[in-house]
C-alpha positions in Angstrom: 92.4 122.6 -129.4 96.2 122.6 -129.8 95.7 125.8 -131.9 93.8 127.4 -129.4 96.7 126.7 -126.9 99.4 128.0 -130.0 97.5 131.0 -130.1 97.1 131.9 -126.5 101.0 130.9 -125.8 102.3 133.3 -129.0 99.5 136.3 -127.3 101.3 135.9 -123.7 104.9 135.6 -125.5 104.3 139.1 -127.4 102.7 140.6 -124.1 105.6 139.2 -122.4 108.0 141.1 -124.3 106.3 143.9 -124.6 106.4 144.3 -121.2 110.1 144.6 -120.8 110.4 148.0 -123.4 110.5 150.0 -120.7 112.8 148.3 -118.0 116.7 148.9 -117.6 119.3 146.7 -118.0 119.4 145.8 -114.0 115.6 145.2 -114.1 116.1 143.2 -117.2 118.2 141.3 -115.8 116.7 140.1 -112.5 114.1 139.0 -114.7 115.6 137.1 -116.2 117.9 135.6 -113.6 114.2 134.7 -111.5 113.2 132.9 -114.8 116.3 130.6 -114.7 116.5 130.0 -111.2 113.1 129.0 -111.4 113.1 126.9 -113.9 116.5 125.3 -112.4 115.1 125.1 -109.0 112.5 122.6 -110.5 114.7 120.6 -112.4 117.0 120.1 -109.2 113.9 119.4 -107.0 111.5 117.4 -109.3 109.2 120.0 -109.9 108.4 121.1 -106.4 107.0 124.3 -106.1 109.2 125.3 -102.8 111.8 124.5 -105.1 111.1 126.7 -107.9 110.1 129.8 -105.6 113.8 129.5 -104.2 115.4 129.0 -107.6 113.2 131.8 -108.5 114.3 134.1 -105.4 117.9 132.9 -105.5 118.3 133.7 -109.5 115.9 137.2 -109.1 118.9 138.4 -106.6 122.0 136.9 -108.6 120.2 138.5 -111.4 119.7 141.8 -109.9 123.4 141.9 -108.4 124.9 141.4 -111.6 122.6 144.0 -113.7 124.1 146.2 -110.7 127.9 145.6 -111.4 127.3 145.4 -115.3 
């Protein structure tokens, strides 16, 4: 089972990244910046999911605003 679970988890990382080849480096980087503030949202809140859409929202716009200036 924990093979299976290897194997589906390295398919959806390759995807993942795949996905990104064709994105600028402000698209890039709200990506990015939701990804943080989602994962930081739920480590400030406990894991609640309001918590991680804001972080998520909050990091997706930081993100975006600095891809713009940079």
């Amino acid at each position: 089972m924990n093979r299976i679970i290897l194997g589906v988890g390295a398919c959806a990382a390759a995807l993942s990244i795949g996905a990104c080849s064709d994105m600028d480096h402000r698209d890039r980087d709200t990506v990015a910046g939701a990804a943080i503030g989602g994962v930081a949202g739920s480590a400030l809140t406990g894991g609640s999911t309001a918590g991680t859409v804001g972080g998520a929202v909050v990091g997706g716009v930081v993100g975006n605003q600095y891809g713009r200036d940079h």
